[in-house]
C-alpha positions as CSV (number, residue, x, y, z in Angstrom):
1,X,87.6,55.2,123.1
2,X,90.2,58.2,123.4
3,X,92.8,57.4,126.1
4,X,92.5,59.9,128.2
5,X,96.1,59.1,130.0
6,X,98.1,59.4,127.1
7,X,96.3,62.9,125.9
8,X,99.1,66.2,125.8
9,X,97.6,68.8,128.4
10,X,96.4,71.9,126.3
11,X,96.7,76.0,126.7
12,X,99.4,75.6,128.9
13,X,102.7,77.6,128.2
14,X,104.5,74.2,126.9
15,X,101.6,73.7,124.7
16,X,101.9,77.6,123.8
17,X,105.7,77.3,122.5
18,X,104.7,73.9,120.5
19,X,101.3,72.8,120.3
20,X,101.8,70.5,117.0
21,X,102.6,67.5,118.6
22,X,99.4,68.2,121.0
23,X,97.6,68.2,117.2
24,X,98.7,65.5,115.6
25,X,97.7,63.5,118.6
26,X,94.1,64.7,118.6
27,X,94.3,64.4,114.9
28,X,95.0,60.3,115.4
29,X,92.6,59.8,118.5
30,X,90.5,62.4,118.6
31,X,90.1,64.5,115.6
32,X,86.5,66.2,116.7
33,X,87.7,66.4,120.5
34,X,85.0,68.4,123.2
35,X,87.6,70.5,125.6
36,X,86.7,73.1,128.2
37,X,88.8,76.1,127.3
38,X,90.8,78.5,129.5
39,X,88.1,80.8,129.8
40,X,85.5,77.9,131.3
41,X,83.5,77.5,127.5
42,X,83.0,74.1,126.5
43,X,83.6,73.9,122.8
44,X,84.8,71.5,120.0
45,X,88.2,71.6,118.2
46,X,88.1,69.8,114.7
47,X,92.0,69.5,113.5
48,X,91.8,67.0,110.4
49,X,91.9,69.4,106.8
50,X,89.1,67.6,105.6
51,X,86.7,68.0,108.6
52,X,88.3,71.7,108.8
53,X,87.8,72.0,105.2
54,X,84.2,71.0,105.1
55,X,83.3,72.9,108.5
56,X,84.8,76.5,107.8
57,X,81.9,75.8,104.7
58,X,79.1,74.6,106.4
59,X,75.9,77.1,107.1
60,X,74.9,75.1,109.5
61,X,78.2,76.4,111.7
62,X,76.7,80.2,112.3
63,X,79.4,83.0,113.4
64,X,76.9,84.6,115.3
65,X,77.2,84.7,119.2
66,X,73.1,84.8,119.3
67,X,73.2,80.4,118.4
68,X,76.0,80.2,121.8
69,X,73.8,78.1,124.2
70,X,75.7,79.7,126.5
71,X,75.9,78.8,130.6
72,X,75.8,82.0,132.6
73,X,79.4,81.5,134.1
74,X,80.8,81.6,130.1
75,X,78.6,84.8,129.2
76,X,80.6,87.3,127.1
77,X,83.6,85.1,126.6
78,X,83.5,84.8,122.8
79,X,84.6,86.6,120.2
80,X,87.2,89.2,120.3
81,X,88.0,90.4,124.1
82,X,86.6,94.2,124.5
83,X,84.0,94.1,121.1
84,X,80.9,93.1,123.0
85,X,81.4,96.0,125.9
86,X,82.0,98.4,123.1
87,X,79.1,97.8,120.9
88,X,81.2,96.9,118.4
89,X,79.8,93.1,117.5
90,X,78.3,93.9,114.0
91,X,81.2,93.2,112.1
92,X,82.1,90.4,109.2
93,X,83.6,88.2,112.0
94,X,79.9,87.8,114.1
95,X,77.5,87.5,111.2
96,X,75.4,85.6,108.8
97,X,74.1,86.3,105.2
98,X,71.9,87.9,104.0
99,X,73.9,90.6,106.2
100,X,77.6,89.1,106.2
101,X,77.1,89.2,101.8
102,X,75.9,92.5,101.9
103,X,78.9,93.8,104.6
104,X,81.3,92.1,102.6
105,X,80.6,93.5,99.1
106,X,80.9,97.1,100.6
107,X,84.8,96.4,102.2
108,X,85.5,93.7,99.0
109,X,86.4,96.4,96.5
110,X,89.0,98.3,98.8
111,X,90.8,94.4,98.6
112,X,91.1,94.1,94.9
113,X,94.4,92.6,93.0
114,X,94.2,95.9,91.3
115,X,94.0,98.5,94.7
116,X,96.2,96.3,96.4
117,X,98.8,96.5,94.0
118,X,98.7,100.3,94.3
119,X,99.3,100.0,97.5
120,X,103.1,98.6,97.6
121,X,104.8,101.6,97.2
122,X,103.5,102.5,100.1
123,X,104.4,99.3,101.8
124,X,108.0,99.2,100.7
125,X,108.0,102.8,101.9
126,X,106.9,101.8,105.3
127,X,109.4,98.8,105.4
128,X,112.3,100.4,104.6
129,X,111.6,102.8,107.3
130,X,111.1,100.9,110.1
131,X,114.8,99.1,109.3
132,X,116.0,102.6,108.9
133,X,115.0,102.8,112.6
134,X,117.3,100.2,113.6
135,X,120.4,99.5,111.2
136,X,123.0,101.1,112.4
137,X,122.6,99.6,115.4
138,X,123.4,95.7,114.2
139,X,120.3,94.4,116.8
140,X,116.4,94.9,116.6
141,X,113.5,93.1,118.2
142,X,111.5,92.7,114.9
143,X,108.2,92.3,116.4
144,X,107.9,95.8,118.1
145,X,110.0,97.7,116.3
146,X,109.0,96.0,112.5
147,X,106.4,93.5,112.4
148,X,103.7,95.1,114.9
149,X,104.0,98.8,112.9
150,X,104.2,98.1,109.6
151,X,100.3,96.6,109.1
152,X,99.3,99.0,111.9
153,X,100.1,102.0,109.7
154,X,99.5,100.4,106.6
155,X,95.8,99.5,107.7
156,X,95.4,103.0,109.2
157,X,96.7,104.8,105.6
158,X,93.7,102.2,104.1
159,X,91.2,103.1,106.4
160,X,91.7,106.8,105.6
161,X,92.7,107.6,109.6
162,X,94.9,110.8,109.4
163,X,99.0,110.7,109.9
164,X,98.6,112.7,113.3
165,X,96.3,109.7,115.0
166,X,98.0,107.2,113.9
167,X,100.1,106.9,117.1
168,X,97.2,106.3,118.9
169,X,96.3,103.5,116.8
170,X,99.6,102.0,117.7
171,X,98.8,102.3,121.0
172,X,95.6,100.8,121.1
173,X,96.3,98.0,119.1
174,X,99.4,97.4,121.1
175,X,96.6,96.9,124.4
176,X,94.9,94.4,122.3
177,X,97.2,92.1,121.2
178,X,98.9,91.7,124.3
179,X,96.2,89.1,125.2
180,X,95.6,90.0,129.2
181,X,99.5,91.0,129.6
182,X,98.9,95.0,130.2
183,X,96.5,96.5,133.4
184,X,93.2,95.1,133.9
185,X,90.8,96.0,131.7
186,X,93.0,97.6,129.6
187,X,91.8,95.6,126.3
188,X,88.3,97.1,127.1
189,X,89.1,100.4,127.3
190,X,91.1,100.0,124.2
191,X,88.7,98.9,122.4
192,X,85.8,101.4,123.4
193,X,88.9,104.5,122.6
194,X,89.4,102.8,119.3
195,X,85.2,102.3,118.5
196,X,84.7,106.8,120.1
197,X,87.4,107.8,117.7
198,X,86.0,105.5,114.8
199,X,82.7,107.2,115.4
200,X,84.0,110.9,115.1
201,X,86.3,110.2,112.3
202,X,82.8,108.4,110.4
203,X,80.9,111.8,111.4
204,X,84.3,114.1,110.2
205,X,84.7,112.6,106.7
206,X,80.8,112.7,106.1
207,X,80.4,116.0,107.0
208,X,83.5,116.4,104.8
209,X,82.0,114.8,101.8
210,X,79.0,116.6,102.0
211,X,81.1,119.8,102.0
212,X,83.0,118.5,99.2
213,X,86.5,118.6,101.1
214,X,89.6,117.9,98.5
215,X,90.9,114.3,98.9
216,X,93.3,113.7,101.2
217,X,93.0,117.1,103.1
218,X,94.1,116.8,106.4
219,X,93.2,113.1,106.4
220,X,89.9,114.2,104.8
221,X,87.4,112.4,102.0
222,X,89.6,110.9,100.3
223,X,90.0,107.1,98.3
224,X,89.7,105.4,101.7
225,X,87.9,102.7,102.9
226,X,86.2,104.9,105.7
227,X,85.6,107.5,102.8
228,X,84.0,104.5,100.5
229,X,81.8,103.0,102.9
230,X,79.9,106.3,103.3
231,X,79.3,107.3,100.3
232,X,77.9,103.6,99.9
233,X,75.3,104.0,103.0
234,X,74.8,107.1,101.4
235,X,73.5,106.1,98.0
236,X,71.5,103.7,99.6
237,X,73.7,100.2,101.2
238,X,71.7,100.9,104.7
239,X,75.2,100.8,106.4
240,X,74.2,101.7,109.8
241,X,76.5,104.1,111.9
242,X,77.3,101.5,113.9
243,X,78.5,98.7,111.2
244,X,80.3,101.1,109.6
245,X,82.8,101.6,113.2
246,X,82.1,97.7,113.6
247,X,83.4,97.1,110.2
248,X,86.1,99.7,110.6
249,X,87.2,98.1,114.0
250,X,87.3,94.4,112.6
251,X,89.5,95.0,109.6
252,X,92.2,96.9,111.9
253,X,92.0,94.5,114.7
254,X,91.9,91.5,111.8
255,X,94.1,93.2,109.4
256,X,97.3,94.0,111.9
257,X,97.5,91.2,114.3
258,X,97.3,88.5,111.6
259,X,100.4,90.6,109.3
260,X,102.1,91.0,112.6
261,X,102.6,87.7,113.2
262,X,102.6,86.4,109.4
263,X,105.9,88.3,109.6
264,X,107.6,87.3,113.1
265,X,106.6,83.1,112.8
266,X,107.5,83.7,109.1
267,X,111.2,85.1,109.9
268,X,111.5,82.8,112.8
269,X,110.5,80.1,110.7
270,X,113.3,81.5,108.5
271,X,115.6,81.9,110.8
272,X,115.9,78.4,112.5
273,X,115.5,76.9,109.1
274,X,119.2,77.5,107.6
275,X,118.3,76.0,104.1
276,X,115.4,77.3,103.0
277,X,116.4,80.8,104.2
278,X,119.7,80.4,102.0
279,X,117.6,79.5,99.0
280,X,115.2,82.3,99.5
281,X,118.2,85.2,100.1
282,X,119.7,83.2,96.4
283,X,116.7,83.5,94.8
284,X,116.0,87.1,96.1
285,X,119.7,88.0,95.1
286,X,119.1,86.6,91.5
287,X,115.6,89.1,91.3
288,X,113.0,86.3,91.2
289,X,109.7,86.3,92.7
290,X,108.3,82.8,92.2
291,X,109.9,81.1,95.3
292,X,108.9,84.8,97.9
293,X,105.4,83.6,96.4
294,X,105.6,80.3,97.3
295,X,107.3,80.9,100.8
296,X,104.7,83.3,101.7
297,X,101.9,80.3,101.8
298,X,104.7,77.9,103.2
299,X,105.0,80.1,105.9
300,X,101.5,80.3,106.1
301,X,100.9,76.3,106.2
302,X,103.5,75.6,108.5
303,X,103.3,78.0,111.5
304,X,100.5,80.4,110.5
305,X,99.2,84.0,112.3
306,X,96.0,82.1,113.0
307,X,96.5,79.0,115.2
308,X,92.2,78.5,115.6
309,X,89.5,80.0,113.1
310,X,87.1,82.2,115.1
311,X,83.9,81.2,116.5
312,X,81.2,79.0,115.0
313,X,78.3,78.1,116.5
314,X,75.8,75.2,115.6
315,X,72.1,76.4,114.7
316,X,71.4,72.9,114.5
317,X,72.7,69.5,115.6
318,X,75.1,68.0,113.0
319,X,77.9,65.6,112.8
320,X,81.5,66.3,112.3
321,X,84.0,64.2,111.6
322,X,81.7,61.6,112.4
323,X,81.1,63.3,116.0
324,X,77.9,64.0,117.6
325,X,77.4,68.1,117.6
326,X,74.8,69.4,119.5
327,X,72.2,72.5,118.6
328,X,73.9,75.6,120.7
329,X,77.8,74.2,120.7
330,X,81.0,76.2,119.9
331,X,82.9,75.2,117.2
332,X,86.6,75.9,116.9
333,X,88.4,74.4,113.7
334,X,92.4,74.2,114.2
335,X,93.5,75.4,111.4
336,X,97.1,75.0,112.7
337,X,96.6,71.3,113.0
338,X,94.9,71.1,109.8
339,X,97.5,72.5,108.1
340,X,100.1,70.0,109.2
341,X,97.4,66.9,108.5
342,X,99.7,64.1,106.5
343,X,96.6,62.8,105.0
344,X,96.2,66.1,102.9
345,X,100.3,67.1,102.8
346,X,103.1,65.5,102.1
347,X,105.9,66.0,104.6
348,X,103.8,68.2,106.9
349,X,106.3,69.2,109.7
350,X,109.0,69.6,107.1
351,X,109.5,73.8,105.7
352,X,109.8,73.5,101.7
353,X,109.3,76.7,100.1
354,X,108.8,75.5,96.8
355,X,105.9,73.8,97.8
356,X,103.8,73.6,95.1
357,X,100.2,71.8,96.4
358,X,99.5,73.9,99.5
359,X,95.6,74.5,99.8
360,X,96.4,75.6,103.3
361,X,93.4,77.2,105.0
362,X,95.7,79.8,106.7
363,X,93.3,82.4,106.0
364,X,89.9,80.4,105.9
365,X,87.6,78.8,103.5
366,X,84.1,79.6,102.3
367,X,82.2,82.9,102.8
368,X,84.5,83.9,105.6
369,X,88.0,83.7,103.9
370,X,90.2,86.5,105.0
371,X,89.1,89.8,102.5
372,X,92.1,91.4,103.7
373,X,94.4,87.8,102.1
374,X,96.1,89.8,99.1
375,X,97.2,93.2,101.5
376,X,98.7,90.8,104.0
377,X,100.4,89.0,101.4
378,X,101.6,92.1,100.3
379,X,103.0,93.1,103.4
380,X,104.5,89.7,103.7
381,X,106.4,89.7,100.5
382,X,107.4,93.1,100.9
383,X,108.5,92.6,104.8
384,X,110.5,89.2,104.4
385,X,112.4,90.3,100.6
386,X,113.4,93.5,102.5
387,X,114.7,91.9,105.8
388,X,116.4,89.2,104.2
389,X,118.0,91.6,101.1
390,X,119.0,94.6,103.2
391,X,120.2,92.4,106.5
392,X,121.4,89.7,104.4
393,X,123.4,88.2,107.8
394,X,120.5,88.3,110.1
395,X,120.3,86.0,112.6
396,X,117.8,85.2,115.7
397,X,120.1,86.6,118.8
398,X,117.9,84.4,121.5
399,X,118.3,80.8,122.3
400,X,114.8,79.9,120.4
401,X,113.7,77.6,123.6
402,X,113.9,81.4,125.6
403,X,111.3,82.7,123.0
404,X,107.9,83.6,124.4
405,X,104.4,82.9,122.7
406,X,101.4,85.4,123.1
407,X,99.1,83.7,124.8
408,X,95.4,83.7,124.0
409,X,93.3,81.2,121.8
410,X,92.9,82.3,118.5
411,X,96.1,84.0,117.1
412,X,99.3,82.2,117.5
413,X,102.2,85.1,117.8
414,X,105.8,85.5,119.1
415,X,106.4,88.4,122.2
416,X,109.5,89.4,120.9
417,X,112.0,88.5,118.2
418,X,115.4,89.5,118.9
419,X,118.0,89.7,116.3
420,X,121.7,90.7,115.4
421,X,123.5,91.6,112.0
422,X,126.3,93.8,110.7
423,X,125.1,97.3,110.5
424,X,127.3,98.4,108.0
425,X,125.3,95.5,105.5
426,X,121.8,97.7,106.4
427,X,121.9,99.3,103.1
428,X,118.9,100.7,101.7
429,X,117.3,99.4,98.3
């Protein structure tokens, strides 16, 4: 019988700034634990890896909304805030297979180890231009001005959306992540912007490829993703009009709020941990790669962009963890409090960057794990060698108790990250 008494209040601002003593007490008394959420949904939060493990694989935990047995007064509030409003729910995040595999093998080839690796130039060209922005000043806030534009341009050079609209991208995405802090109903209208421009930009490079446009004119058919998902619906996917701005919409909104925070917990992390930063900077200094590889999924394990996987739904009842799940019931697995399970790792709460077993599900298991893992990883890498090599004395200028968390339930995301260093050690690579 869970004692209720002795159970950490959750989703409030406390919780927020540290929920992972709030975990590892549901993990020891109630590791499948029915909570009624912010927004008024009932739903379960499973936070032991091997419960996690087994549920972000189960078929019988659907990710479409259509199994929510819903009450009227939670209508509309799964899923991501804006998507449903927009007509903008057919994307890898809300479906099953036969649909989800087919989806998925359209986008899968623009994720390759081989087009990914291509793509670092790029990066590092985008990295080392966003610290150009603010060396010689010796103080930065590395969220806005670093961490939230970097995968924001990055997704939008993937996606094939031209250099003179990607400010409006910026701005968009900057509405949805800030999680209900801008004007009301501001995330909606975001949203639908983003999905009317998605649209036109479909109907542009189509009517581009038919005409046989050179790539790459004007932000025209080109080796983009936009570009490669229709001239698959053209030779015969089916890729509706509408799953192609659905899909379009999901891996920007999935591929730049994840990177963004990746990189701000990751240098925080960094930055509050003394020792393993100075190990890193000495390994970085001597030109090794091994322990950036390995600090990457540390990072990951230990204060990850995605504190909750998104929505699952039961199509049937089940049992979880040895918990009764009925037919109908969100399903939220922790993947932050899975992460830190001692059962699975040794010295959870402890940062070693050398870690060498770290199955982390920071981006997922199953059918469902991240497609956009390797580019984020990318931009990781690429973010935390060139902070830590070309600022080699920076350091968090913020008592870290005075930091703010985003809030919202699925990402878990700093507001700001203010930082100081010598400007004259801002040298370029």
């Amino acid at each position: 019988m869970t004692d209720r008494a002795a159970m950490p209040e959750l989703f409030t601002w406390e919780f927020a700034t540290d929920p992972y003593p709030a975990y590892a007490w549901l993990r020891e008394h109630s590791p499948v634990h029915r909570t009624t959420l912010p927004s008024g949904v009932e739903a379960w939060l499973v936070t032991r890896y091997g419960d996690a493990r087994e549920a972000l694989a189960d078929p019988r935990l659907s990710k479409n909304p259509v199994h929510h047995a819903e009450s009227p007064g939670a209508r509309g509030k799964t899923g991501i805030p804006g998507e449903r409003s927009a007509d903008l729910m057919t994307h890898l995040l809300n479906i099953d297979p036969p649909d989800h595999t087919r989806l998925r093998r359209l986008v899968s080839k623009a994720f390759t180890p081989r087009r990914v690796a291509l793509f670092e130039p790029r990066v590092r060209q985008l990295t080392d231009r966003f610290v150009d922005g603010f060396a010689a000043r010796g103080e930065a806030d590395l969220i806005h001005e670093f961490a939230f534009p970097l995968p924001i341009y990055a997704i939008c050079d993937l996606l094939g959306v031209p250099a003179e609209d990607q400010d409006d991208f910026r701005d968009w995405a900057g509405m949805m992540i800030r999680h209900g802090g801008g004007p009301r109903g501001g995330v909606a209208r975001s949203v639908k912007r983003m999905r009317a421009y998605l649209v036109e930009l479909i109907h542009r490079k189509r009517a581009e490829l038919t005409a046989g446009a050179p790539a790459g004119a004007g932000g025209g058919a080109g080796d983009d993703l936009i570009s490669g998902l229709i001239r698959a619906s053209d030779h015969g996917e089916h890729l509706t009009e509408n799953e192609a701005a659905a899909m379009a919409f999901i891996l920007l909104f999935a591929g730049f709020e994840t990177t963004v925070n990746l990189i701000g917990n990751g240098m925080h992390t960094l930055l509050t941990h003394p020792g393993p930063r100075a190990e890193l900077q000495a390994s970085l200094a001597r030109g090794e790669s091994a322990l950036l590889e390995s600090a990457v999924e540390e990072l990951l394990r230990h204060d990850g962009p995605v504190e909750l996987a998104t929505w699952r739904y039961a199509t049937s009842a089940l049992t979880i963890g040895g918990q009764q799940v009925a037919a109908g019931d969100p399903v939220l697995v922790v993947l932050a409090a899975a992460d830190r399970d001692p059962a699975r790792f040794t010295e959870p709460d402890t940062v070693n960057l050398a870690r060498a077993d770290n199955p982390h599900l920071g981006y997922g298991h199953g059918i469902h794990y991240c497609l956009g893992a390797p580019l984020a990883r990318l931009e990781a890498r690429t973010a935390l060698a060139t902070l830590l090599t070309r600022l080699p004395d920076l350091r968090l200028a913020a008592d870290p108790a005075d930091l703010r968390w985003r809030g919202g339930l699925i990402m878990r995301g700093l507001r700001t990250l203010p930082v100081a260093f010598t400007p004259g050690a801002a040298q370029a690579n």
